[in-house]
NUBA-30260 format. One line per field, with one value per residue: residue number from 1; residue in one letter; x, z, y of N, C-alpha, C in turn. Coordinates in nm, 2 decimals, decimal comma. Example, Ala and Ser with C-alpha at 12.3 -4.5 7.8 and 13.67 -1.06 7.14 Angstrom:
vexse <- 1; 2
tordren <- A; S
nc1 <- 1,32; 1,28
nc3 <- 0,78; 0,71
nc2 <- -0,57; -0,22
cac1 <- 1,23; 1,37
cac3 <- 0,78; 0,71
cac2 <- -0,45; -0,11
cc1 <- 1,32; 1,29
cc3 <- 0,78; 0,79
cc2 <- -0,33; 0,00
//
This chain:
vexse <- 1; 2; 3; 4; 5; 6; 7; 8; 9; 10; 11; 12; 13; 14; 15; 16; 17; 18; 19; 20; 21; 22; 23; 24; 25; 26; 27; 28; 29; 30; 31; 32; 33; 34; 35; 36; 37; 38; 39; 40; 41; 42; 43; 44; 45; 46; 47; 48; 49; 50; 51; 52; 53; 54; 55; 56; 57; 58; 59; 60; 61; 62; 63; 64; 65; 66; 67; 68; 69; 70; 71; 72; 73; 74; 75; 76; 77; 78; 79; 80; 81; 82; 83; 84; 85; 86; 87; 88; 89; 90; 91; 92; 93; 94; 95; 96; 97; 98; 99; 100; 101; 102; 103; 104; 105; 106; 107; 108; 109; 110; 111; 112; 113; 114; 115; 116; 117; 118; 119; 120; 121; 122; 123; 124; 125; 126; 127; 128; 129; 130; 131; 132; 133; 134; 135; 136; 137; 138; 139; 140; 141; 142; 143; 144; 145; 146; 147; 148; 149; 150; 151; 152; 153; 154; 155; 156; 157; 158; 159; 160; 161; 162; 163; 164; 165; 166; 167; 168; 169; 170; 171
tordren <- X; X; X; X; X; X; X; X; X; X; X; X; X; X; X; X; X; X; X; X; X; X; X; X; X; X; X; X; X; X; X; X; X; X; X; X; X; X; X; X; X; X; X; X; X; X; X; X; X; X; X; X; X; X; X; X; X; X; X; X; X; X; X; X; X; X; X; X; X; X; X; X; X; X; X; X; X; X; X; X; X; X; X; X; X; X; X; X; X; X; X; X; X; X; X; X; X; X; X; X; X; X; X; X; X; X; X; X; X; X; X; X; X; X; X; X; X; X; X; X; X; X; X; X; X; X; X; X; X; X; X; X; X; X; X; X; X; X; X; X; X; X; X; X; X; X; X; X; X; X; X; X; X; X; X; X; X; X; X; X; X; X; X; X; X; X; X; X; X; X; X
nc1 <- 0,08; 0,06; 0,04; -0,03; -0,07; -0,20; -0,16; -0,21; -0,34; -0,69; -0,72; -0,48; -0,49; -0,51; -0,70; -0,79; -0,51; -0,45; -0,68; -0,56; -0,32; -0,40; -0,51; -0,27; -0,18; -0,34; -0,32; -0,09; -0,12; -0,14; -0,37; -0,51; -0,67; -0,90; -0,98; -1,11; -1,06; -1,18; -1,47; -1,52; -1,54; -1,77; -2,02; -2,21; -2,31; -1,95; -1,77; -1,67; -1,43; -1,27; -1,25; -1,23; -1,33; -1,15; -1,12; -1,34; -1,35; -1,10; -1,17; -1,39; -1,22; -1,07; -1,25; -1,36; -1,12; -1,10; -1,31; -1,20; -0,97; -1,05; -1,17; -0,95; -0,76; -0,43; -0,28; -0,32; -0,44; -0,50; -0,66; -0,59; -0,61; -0,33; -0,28; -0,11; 0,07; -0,06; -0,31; -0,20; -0,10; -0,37; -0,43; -0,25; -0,33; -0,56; -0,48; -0,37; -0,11; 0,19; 0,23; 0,27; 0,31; 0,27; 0,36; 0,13; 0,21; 0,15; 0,16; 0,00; -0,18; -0,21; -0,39; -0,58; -0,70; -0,76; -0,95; -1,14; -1,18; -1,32; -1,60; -1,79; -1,81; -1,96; -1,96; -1,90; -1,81; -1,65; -1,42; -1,33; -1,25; -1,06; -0,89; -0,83; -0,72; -0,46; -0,42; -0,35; -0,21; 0,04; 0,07; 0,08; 0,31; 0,53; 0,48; 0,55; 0,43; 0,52; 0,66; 0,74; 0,78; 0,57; 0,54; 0,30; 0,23; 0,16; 0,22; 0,13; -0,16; -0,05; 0,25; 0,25; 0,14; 0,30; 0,56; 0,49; 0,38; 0,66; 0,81; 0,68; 0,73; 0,75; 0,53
nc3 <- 0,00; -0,10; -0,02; -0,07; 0,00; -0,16; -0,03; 0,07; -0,01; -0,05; -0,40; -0,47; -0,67; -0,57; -0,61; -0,91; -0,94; -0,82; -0,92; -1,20; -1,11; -1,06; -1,31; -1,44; -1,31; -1,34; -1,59; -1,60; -1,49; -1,18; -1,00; -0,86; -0,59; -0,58; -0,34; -0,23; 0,04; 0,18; 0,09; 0,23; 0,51; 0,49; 0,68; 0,92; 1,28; 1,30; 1,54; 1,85; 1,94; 1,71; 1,48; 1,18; 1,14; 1,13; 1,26; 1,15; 0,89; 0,91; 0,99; 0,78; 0,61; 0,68; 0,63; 0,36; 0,22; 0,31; 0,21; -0,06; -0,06; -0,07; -0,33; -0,46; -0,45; -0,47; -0,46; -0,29; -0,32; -0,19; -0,20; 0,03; 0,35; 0,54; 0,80; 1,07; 1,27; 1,41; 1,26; 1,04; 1,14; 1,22; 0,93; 0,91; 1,02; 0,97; 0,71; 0,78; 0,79; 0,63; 0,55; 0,22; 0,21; -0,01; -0,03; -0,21; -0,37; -0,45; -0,55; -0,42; -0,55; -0,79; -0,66; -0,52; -0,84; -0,90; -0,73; -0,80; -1,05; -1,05; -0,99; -0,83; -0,55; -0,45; -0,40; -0,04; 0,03; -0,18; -0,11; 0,17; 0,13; -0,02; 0,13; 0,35; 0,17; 0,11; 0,41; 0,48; 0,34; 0,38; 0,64; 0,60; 0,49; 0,69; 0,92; 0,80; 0,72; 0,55; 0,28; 0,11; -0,14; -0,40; -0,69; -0,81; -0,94; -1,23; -1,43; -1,62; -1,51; -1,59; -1,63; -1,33; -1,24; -1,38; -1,22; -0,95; -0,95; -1,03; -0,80; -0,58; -0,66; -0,78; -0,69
nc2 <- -0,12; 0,24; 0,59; 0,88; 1,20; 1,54; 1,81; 2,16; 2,53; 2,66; 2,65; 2,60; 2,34; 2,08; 1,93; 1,85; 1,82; 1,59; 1,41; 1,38; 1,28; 1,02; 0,93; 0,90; 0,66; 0,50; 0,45; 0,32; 0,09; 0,08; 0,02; 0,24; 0,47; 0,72; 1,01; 1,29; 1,44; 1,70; 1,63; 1,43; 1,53; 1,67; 1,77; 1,90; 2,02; 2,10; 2,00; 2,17; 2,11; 2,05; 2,17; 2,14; 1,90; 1,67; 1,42; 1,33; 1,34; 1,16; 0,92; 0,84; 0,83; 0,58; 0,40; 0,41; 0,37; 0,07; -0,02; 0,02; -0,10; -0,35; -0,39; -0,38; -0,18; -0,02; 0,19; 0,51; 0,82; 1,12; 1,41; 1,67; 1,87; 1,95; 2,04; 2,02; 1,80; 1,62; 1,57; 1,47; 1,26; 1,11; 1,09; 0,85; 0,66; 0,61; 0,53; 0,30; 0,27; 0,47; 0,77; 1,02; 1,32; 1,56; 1,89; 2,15; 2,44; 2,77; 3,10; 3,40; 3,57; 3,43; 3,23; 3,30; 3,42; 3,19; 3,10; 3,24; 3,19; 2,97; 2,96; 2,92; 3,00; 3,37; 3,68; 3,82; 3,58; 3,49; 3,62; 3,63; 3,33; 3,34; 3,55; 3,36; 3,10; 3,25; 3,33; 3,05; 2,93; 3,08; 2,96; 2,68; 2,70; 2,79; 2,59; 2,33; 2,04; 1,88; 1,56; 1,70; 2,00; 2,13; 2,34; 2,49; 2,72; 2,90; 2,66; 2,38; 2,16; 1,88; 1,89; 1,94; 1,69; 1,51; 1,55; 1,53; 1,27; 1,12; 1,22; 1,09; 0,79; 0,44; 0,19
cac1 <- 0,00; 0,13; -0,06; 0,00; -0,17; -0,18; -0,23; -0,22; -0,45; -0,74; -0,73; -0,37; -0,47; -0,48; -0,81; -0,75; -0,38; -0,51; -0,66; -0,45; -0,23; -0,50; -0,55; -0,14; -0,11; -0,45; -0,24; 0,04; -0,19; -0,09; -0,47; -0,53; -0,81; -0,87; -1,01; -1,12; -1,12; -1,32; -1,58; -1,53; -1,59; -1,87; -2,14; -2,23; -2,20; -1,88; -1,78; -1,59; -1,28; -1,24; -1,36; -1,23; -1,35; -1,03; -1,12; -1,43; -1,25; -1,00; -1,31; -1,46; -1,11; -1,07; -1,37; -1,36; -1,00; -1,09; -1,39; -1,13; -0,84; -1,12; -1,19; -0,81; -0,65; -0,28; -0,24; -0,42; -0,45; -0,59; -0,63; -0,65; -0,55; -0,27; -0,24; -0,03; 0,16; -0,21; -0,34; -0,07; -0,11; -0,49; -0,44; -0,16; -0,40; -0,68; -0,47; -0,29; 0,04; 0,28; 0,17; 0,39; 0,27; 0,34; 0,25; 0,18; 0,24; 0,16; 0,16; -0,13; -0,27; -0,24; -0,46; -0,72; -0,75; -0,84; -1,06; -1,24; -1,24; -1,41; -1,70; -1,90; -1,86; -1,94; -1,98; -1,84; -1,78; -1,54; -1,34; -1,33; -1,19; -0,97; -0,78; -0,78; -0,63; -0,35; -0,34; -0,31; -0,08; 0,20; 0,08; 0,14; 0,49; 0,58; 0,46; 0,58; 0,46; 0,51; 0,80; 0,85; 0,60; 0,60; 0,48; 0,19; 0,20; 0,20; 0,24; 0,00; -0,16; 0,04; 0,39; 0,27; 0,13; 0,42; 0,66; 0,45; 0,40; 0,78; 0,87; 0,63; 0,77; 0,68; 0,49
cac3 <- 0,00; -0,11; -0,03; -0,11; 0,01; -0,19; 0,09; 0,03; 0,06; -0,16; -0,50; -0,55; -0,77; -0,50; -0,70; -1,08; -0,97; -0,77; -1,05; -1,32; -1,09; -1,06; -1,42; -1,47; -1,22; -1,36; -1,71; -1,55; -1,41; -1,02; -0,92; -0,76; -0,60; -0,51; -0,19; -0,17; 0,18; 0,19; 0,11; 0,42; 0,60; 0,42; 0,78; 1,02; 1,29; 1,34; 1,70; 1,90; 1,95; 1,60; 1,41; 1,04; 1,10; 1,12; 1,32; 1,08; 0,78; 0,90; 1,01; 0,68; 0,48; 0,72; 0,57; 0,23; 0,21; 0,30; 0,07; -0,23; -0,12; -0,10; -0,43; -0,55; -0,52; -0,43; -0,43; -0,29; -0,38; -0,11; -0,17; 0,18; 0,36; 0,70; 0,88; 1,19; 1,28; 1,44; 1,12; 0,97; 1,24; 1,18; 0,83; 0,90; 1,12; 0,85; 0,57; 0,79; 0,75; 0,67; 0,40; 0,20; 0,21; -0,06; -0,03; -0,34; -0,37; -0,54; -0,52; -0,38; -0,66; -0,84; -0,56; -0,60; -0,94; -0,95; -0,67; -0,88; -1,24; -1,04; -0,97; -0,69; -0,46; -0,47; -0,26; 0,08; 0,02; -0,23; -0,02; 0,25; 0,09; -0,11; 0,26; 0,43; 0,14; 0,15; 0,53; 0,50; 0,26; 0,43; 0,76; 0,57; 0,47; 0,81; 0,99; 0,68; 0,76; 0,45; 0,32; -0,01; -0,21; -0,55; -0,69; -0,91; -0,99; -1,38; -1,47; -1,63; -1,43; -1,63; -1,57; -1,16; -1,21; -1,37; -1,12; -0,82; -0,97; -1,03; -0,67; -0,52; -0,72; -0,79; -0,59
cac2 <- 0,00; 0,32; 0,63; 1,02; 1,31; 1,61; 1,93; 2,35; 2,58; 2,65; 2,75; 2,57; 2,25; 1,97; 1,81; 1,87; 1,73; 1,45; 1,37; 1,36; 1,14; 0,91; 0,86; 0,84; 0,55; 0,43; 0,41; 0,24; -0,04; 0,08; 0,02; 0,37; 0,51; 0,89; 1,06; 1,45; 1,49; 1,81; 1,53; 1,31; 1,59; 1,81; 1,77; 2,04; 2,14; 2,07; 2,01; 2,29; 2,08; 2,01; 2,27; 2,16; 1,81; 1,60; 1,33; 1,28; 1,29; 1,05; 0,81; 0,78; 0,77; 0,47; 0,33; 0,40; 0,29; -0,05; -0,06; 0,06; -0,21; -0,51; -0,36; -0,41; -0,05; -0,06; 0,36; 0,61; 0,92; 1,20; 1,53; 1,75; 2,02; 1,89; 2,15; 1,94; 1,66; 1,53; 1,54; 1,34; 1,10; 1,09; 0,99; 0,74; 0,57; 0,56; 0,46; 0,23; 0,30; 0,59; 0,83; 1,06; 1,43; 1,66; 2,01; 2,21; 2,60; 2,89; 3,25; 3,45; 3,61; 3,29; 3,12; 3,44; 3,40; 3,04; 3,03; 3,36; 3,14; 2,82; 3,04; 2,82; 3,13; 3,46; 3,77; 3,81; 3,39; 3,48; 3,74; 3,50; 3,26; 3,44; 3,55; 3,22; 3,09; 3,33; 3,31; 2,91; 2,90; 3,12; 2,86; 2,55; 2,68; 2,77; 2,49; 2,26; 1,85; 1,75; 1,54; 1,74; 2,04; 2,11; 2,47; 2,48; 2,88; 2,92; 2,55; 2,29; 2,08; 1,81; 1,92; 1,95; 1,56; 1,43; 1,58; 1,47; 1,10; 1,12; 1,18; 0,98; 0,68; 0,34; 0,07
cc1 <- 0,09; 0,00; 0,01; -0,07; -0,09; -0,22; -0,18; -0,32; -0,56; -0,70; -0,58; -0,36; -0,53; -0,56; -0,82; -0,60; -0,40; -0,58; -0,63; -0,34; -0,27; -0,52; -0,40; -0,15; -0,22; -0,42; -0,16; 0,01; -0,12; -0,24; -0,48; -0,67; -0,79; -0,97; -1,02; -1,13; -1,20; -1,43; -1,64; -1,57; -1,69; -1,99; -2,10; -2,35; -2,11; -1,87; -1,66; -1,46; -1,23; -1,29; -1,37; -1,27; -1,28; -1,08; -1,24; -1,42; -1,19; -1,08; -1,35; -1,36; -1,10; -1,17; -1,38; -1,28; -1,00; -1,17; -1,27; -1,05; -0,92; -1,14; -1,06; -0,73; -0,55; -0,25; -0,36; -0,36; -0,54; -0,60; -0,69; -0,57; -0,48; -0,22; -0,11; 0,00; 0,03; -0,26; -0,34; -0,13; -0,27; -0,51; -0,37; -0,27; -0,50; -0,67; -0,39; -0,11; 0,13; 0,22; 0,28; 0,29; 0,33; 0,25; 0,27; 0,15; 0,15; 0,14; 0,02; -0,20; -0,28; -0,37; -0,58; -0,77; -0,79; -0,96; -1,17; -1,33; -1,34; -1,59; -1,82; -1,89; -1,84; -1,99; -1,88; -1,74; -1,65; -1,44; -1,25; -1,25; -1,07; -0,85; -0,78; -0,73; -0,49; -0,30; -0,31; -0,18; 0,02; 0,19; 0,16; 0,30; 0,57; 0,58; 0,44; 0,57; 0,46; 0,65; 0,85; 0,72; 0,67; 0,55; 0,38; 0,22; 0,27; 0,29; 0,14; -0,03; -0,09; 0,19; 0,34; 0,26; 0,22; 0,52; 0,59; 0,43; 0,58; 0,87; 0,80; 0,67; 0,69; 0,62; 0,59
cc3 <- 0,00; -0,07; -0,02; -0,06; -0,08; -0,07; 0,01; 0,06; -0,07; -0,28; -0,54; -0,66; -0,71; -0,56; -0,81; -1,02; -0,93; -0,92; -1,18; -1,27; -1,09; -1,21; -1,48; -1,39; -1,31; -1,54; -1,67; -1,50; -1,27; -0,92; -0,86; -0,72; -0,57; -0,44; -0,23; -0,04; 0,21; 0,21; 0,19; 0,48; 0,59; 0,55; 0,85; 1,11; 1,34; 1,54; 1,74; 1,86; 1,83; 1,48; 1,20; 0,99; 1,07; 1,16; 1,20; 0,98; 0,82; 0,90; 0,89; 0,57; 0,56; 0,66; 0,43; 0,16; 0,23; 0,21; -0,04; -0,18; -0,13; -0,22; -0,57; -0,58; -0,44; -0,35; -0,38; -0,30; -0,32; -0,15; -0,02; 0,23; 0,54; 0,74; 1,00; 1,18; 1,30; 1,35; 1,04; 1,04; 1,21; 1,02; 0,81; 0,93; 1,04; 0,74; 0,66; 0,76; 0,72; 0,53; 0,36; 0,14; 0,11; -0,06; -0,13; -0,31; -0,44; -0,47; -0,50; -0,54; -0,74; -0,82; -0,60; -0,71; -0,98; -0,86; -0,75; -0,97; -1,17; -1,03; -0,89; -0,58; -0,45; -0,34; -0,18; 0,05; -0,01; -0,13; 0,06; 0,28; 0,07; 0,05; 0,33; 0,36; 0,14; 0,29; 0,55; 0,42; 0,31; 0,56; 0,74; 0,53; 0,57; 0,93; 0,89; 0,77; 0,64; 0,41; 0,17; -0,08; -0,34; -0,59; -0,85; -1,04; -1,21; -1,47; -1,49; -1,55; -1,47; -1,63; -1,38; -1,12; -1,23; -1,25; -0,99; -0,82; -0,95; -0,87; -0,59; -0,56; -0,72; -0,71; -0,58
cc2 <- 0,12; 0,47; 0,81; 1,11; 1,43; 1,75; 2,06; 2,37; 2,56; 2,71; 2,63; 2,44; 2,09; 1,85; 1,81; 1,80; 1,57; 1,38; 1,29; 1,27; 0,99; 0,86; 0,85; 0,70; 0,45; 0,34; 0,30; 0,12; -0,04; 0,06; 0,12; 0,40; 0,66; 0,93; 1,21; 1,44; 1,56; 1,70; 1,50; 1,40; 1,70; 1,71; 1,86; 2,02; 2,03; 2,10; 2,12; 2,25; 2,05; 2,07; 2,21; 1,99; 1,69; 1,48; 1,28; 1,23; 1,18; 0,87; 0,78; 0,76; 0,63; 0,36; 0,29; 0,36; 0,12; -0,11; -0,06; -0,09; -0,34; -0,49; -0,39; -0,31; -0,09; 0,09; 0,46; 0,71; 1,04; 1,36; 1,64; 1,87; 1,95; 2,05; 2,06; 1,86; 1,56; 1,51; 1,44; 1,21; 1,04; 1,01; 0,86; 0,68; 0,48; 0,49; 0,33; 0,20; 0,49; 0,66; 0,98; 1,22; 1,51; 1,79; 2,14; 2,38; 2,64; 3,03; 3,31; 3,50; 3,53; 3,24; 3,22; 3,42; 3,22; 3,02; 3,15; 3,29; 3,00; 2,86; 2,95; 2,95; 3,24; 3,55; 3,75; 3,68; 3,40; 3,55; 3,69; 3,38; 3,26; 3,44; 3,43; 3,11; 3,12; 3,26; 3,15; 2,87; 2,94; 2,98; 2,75; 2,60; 2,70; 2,66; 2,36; 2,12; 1,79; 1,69; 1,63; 1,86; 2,03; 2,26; 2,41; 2,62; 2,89; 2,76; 2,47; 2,20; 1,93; 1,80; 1,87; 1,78; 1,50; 1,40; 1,53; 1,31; 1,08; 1,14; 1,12; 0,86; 0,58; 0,27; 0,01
//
């Protein structure tokens, strides 16, 4: 079992890459499966101690990870947002094993302009967004738990897949 997380903030690519790694591995005959996290954890309300849903998410990747490997995947393929080491640990736990974090970049006005072009939210929403992207993005690079990132900013999402299949490596 091999298993990846893509993390950043919004706007930088994490599910258009996810993706695209999914349908490389899916070429390669590596059995992959793929995971949005947001997903796992889209219910409300969230409980105080856990405001972004972590422990819930990690509950239903535990789940759905065992449905996929009785199914015959080998790879997974998460895309999420780790803020902390707990995190981390929360997904180890779920995927069973050790999982290999890459966390992808880009530049703010980058991240702005993509979360603008997806157009799912507007108003205030957007605004909102827009800075807690930002302010997560500088977080995740100071409080870096990943083991490697990769920068998105002004590159196809084909170039960012290669290069993230390529250091993740083989089964």
């Amino acid at each position: 079992m091999s298993a990846l997380v893509l993390s950043g903030p919004p706007g930088v690519g994490k599910t258009m890459v996810g993706w695209r790694v999914f349908d490389r591995c899916t070429d390669l005959g590596q059995d992959p499966a793929f995971v949005d996290l947001d997903l796992m954890g889209a219910a409300w309300p969230a409980p105080a101690d856990d405001p972004h849903q972590a422990r819930l998410k990690a509950t239903n990747l535990a789940a759905v990870w065992s449905n996929y490997r009785a199914a015959g995947s080998r790879r997974l393929i998460i895309a999420a947002v780790v803020e902390d080491r707990g995190e981390r640990k929360l997904l180890e736990a779920a995927t069973g094993g050790a999982v290999v974090i890459c966390r992808l970049d880009a530049p703010d006005d980058e991240l702005a302009q993509r979360i603008l072009g997806r157009g799912r939210e507007d108003g205030a929403g957007v605004a909102t967004l827009v800075a807690r992207a930002v302010e997560l993005s500088a977080q995740l690079a100071a409080h870096d738990v990943s083991d490697y990132s990769i920068g998105t900013g002004g590159r196809t999402i084909d170039e960012v897949a290669d290069e993230v299949l390529a250091r993740w490596g083989n089964p």
